[in-house]
C-alpha positions as a Markdown table, in Angstrom:
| # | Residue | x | y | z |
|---|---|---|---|---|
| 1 | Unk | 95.9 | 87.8 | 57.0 |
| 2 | Unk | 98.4 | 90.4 | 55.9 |
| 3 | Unk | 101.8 | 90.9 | 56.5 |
| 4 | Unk | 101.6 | 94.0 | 57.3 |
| 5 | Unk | 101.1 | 94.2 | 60.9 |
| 6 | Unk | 104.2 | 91.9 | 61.1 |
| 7 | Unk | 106.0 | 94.4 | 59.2 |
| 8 | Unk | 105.9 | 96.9 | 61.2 |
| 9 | Unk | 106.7 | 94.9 | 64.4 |
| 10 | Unk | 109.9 | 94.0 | 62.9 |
| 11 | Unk | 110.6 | 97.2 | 61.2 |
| 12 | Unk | 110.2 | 99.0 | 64.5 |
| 13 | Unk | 111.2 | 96.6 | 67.4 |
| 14 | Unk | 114.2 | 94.5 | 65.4 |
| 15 | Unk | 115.6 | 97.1 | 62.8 |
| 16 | Unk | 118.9 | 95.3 | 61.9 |
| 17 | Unk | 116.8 | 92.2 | 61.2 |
| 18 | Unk | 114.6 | 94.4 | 59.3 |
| 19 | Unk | 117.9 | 95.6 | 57.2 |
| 20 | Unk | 118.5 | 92.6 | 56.6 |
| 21 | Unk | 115.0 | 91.2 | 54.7 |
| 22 | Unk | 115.0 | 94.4 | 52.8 |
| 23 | Unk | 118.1 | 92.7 | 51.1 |
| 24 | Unk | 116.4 | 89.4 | 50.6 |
| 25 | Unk | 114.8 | 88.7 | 47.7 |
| 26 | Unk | 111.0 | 89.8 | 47.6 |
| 27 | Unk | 109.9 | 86.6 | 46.9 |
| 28 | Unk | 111.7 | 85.4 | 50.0 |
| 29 | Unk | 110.3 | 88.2 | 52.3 |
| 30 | Unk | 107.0 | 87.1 | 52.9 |
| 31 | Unk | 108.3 | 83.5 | 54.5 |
| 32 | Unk | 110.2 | 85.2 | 56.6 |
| 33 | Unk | 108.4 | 87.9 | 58.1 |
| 34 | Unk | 106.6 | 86.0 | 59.9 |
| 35 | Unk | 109.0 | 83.9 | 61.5 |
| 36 | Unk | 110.8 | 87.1 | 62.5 |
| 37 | Unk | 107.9 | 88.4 | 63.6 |
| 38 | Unk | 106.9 | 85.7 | 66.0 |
| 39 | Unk | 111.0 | 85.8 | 67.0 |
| 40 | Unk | 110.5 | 89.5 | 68.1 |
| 41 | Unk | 107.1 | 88.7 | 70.0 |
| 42 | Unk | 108.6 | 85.7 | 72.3 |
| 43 | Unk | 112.0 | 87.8 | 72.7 |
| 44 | Unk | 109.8 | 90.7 | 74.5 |
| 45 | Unk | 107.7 | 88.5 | 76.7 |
| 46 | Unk | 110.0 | 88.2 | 79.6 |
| 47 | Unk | 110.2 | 92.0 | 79.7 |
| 48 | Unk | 106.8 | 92.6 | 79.3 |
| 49 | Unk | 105.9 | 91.2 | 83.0 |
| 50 | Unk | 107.9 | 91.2 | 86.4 |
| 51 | Unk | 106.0 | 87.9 | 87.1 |
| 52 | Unk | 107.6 | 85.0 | 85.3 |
| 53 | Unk | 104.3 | 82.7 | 85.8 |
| 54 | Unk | 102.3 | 84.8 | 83.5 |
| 55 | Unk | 105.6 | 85.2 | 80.9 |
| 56 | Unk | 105.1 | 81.4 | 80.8 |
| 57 | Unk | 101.5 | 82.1 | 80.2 |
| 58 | Unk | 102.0 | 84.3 | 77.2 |
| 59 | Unk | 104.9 | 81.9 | 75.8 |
| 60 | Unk | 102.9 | 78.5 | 76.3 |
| 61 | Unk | 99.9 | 80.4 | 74.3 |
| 62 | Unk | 102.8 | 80.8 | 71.5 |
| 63 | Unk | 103.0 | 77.0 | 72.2 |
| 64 | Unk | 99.9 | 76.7 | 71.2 |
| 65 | Unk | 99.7 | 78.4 | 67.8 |
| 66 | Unk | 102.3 | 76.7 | 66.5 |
| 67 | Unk | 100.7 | 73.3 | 67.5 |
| 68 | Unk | 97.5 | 74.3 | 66.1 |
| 69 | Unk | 99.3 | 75.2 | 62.5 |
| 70 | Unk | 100.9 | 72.0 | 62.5 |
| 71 | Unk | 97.9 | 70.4 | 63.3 |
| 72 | Unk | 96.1 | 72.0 | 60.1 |
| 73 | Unk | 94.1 | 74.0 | 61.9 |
| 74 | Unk | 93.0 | 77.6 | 61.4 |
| 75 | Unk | 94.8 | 80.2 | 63.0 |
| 76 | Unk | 93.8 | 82.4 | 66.0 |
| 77 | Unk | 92.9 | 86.1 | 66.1 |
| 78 | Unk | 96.1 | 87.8 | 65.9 |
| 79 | Unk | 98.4 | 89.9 | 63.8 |
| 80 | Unk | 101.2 | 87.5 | 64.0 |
| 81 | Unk | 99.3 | 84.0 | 64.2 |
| 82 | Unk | 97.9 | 84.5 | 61.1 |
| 83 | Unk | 100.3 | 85.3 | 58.7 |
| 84 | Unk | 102.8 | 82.2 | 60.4 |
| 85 | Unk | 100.0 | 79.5 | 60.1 |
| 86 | Unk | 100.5 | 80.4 | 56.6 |
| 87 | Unk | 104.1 | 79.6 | 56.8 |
| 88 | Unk | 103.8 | 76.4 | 59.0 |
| 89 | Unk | 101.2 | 74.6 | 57.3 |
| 90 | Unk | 103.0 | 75.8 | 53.7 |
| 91 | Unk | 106.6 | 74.1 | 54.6 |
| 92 | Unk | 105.5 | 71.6 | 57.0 |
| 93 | Unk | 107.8 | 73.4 | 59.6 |
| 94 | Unk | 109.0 | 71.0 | 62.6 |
| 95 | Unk | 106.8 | 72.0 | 66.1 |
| 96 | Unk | 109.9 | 70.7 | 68.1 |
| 97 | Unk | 112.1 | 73.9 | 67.0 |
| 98 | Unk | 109.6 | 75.9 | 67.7 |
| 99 | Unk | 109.2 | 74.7 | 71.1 |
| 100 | Unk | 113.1 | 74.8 | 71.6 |
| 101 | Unk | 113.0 | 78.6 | 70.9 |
| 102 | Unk | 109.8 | 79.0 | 73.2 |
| 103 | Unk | 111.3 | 77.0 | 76.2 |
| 104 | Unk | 114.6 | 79.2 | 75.6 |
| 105 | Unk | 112.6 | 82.5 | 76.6 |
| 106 | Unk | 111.6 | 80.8 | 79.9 |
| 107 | Unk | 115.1 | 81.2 | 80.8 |
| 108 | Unk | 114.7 | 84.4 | 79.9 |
| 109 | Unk | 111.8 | 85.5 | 82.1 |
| 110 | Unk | 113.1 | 83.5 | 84.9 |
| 111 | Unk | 116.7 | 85.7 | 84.8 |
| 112 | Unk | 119.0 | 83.0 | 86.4 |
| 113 | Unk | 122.3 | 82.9 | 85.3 |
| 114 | Unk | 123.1 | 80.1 | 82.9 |
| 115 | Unk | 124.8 | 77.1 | 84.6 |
| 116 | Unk | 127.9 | 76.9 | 82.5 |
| 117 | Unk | 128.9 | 77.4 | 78.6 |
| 118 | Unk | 127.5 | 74.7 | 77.1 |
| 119 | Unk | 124.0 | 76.0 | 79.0 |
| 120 | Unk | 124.2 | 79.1 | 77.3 |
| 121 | Unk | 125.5 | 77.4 | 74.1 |
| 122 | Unk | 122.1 | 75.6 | 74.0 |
| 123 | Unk | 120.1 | 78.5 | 74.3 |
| 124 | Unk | 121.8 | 80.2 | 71.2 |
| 125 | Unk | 121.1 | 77.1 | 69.6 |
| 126 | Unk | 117.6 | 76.7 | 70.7 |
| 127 | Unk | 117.2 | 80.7 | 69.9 |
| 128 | Unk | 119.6 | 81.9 | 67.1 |
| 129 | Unk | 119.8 | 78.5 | 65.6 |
| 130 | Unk | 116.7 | 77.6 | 65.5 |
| 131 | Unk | 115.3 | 81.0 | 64.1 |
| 132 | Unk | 118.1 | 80.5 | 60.9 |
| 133 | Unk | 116.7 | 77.2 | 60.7 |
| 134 | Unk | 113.5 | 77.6 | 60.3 |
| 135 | Unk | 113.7 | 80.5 | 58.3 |
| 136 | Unk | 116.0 | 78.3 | 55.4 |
| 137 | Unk | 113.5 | 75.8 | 56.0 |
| 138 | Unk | 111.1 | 78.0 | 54.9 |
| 139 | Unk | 113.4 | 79.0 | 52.1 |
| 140 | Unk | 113.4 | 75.4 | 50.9 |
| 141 | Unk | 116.6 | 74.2 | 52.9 |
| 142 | Unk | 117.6 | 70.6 | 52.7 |
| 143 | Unk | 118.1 | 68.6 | 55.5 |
| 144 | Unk | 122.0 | 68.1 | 55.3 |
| 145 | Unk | 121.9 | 72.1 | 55.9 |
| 146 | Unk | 121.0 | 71.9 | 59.1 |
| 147 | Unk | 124.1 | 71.7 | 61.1 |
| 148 | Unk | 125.9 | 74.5 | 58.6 |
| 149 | Unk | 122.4 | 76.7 | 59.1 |
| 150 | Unk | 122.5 | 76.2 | 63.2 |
| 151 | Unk | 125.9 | 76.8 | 63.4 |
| 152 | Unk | 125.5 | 80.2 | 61.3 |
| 153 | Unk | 122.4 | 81.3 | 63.5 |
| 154 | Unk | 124.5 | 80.4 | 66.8 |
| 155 | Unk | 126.7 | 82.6 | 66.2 |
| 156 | Unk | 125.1 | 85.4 | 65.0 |
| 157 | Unk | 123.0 | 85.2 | 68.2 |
| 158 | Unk | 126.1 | 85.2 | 70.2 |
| 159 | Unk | 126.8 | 88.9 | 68.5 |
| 160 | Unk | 123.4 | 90.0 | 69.6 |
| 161 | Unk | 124.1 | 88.7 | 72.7 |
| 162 | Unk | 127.5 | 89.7 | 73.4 |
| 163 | Unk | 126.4 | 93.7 | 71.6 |
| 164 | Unk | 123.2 | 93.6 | 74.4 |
| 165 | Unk | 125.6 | 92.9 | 77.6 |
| 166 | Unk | 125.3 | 96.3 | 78.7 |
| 167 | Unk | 121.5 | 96.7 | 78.7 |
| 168 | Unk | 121.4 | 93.3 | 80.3 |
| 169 | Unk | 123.7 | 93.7 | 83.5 |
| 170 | Unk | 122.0 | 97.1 | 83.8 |
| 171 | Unk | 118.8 | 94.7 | 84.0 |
| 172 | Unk | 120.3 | 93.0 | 86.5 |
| 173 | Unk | 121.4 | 89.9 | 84.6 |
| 174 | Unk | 124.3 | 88.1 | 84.7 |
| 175 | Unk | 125.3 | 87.8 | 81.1 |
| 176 | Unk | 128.0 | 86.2 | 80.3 |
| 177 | Unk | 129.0 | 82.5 | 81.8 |
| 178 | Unk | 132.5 | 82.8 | 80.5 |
| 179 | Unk | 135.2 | 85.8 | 79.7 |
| 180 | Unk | 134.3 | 87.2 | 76.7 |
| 181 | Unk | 136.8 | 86.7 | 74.6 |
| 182 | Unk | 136.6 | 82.9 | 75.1 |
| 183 | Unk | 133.0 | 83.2 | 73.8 |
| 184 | Unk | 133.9 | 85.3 | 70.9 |
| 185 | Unk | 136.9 | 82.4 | 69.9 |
| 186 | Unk | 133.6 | 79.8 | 70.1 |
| 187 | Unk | 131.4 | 81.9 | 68.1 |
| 188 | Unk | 134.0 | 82.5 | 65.4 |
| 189 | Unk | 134.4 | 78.5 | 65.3 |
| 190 | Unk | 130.9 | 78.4 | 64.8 |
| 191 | Unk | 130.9 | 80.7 | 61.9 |
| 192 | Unk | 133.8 | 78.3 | 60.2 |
| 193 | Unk | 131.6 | 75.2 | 60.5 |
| 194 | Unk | 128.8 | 77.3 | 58.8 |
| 195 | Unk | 131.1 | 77.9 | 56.1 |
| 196 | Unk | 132.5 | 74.6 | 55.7 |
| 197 | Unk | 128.5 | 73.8 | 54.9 |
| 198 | Unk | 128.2 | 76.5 | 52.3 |
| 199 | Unk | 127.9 | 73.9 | 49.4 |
| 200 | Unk | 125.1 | 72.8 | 50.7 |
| 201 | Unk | 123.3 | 76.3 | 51.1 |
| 202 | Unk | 121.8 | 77.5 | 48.0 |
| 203 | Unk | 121.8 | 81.1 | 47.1 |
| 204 | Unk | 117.7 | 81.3 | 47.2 |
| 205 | Unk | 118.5 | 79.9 | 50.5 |
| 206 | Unk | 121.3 | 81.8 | 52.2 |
| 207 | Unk | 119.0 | 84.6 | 52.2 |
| 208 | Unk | 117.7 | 83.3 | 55.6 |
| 209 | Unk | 121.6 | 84.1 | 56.8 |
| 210 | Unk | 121.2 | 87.5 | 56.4 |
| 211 | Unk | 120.7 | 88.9 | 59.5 |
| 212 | Unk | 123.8 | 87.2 | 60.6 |
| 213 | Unk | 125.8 | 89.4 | 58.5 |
| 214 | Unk | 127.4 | 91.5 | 61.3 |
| 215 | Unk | 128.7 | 88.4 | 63.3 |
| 216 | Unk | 132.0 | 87.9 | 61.9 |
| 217 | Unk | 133.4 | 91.5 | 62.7 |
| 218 | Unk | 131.5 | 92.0 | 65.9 |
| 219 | Unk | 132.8 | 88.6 | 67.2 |
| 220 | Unk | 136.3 | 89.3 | 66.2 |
| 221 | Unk | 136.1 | 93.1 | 67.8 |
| 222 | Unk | 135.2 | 91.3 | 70.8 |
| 223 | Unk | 138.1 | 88.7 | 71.0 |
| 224 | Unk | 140.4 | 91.9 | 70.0 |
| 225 | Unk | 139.4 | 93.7 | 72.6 |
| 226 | Unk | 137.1 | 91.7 | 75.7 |
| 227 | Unk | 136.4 | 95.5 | 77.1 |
| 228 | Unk | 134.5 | 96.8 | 74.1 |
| 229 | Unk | 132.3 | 94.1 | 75.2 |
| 230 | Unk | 130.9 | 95.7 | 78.6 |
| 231 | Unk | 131.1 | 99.5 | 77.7 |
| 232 | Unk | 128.6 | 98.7 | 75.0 |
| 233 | Unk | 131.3 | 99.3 | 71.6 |
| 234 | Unk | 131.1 | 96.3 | 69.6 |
| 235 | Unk | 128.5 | 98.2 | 67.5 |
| 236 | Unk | 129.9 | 98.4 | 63.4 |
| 237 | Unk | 129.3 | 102.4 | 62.4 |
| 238 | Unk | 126.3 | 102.5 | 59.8 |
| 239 | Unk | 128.8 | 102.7 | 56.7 |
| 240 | Unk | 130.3 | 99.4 | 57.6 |
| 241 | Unk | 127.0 | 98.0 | 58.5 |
| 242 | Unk | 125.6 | 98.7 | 55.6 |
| 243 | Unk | 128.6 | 97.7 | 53.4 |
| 244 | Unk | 128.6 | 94.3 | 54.8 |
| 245 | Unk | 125.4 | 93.5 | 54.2 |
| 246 | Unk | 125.1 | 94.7 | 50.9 |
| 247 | Unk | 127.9 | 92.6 | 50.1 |
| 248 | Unk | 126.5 | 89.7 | 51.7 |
| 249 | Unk | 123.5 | 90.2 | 50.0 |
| 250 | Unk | 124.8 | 90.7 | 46.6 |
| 251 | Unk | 127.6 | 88.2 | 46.0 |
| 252 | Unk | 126.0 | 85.6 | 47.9 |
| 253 | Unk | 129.1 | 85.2 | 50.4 |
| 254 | Unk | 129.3 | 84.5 | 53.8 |
């Protein structure tokens, strides 16, 4: 199937993770897209519906097409499912992060507040991480990555997170399970264990790190200044966005 249907999904529905495989190498594009793709489809689900039994529905059928690529078989009808049994099946790519990132998204459609920090820690593992993971994976990440790559994702969801507070409490969610600030401070620690990895990231595949690229400033603005966090103003202006990333991109530093 081609890629792209899942182009446009991600162009229009994730833009900054868009901006960020436009700066990957071509050759790397067309592994991720669909992972990104898929990422953007489960992320939506628990929105899509008020009732979180049929969210479940629609994220066990996700379940499903990930089991069937690893199983070898063909893919179902659909604009995503195609074009990521192609990436499954070509990297061998582990069902059991998958199904971290799907069970994450029940959460999600349920809306209870997470239990404590560690709780919410998990599910930017299960849904940051394992994205990052799977998408240097993909990229031909080594094993001995992993902790480095899951540490880079984690945080980088925690940005998203922290930049999407306002939308969510006006949702009616309860965000945050700690100040902040203090979550910011863990998020920048995460970044620091990523970095301490970097040997063991090869340029080919620190392209799946891109879309991390805004992490380090926007968790920093938030430990500078907890407040920027609930009136919405952690977003980076579109020079400075762009700057970073094209720096990222080009000298191969994180």
């Amino acid at each position: 199937m081609s890629l792209d249907a899942c182009a446009e999904l991600v162009a229009k529905g994730d833009p900054d993770r868009w901006q960020a495989l436009m700066a990957a190498p071509v050759a790397a594009r067309a592994q991720l897209l669909p992972l990104f793709a898929l990422n953007l489809e489960l992320a939506k689900i628990p929105w899509a519906t008020k009732e979180p039994l049929i969210a479940e529905m629609r994220l066990q059928w996700w379940r499903e097409v990930v089991e069937a690529a690893a199983a070898g078989e063909a893919a179902r009808a659909h604009e995503v499912a195609g074009p990521l049994n192609t990436v499954i099946r070509a990297h061998g790519l582990p069902v059991a992060v998958f199904d971290a990132m799907i069970e994450a998204r029940r959460h999600d459609a349920w809306g209870e507040p997470f239990a404590d920090q560690a709780a919410f820690a998990d599910y930017l593992n299960a849904t940051g991480g394992g994205l990052t993971w799977l998408s240097a994976l993909a990229l031909g990440a080594r094993p001995d990555a992993e902790a480095a790559v899951m540490a880079w994702g984690r945080a980088a969801g925690l940005a998203n997170y922290l930049r999407a507070v306002p939308e969510l409490e006006a949702r009616g969610r309860v965000a945050l399970p700690a100040a902040a600030d203090t979550l910011a401070r863990e998020g920048l620690s995460w970044l620091a264990i990523a970095r301490d990895g970097r040997r063991l990231i090869p340029r080919p595949v620190a392209a799946a790190l891109l879309p991390g690229w805004q992490a380090d400033a926007v968790l920093r603005r938030a430990v500078a200044d907890p407040e920027a966090v609930a009136q919405g103003q952690l977003e980076l202006s579109e020079f400075a966005k762009r700057g970073r990333l094209l720096w990222q991109a080009f000298s191969g530093r994180w």
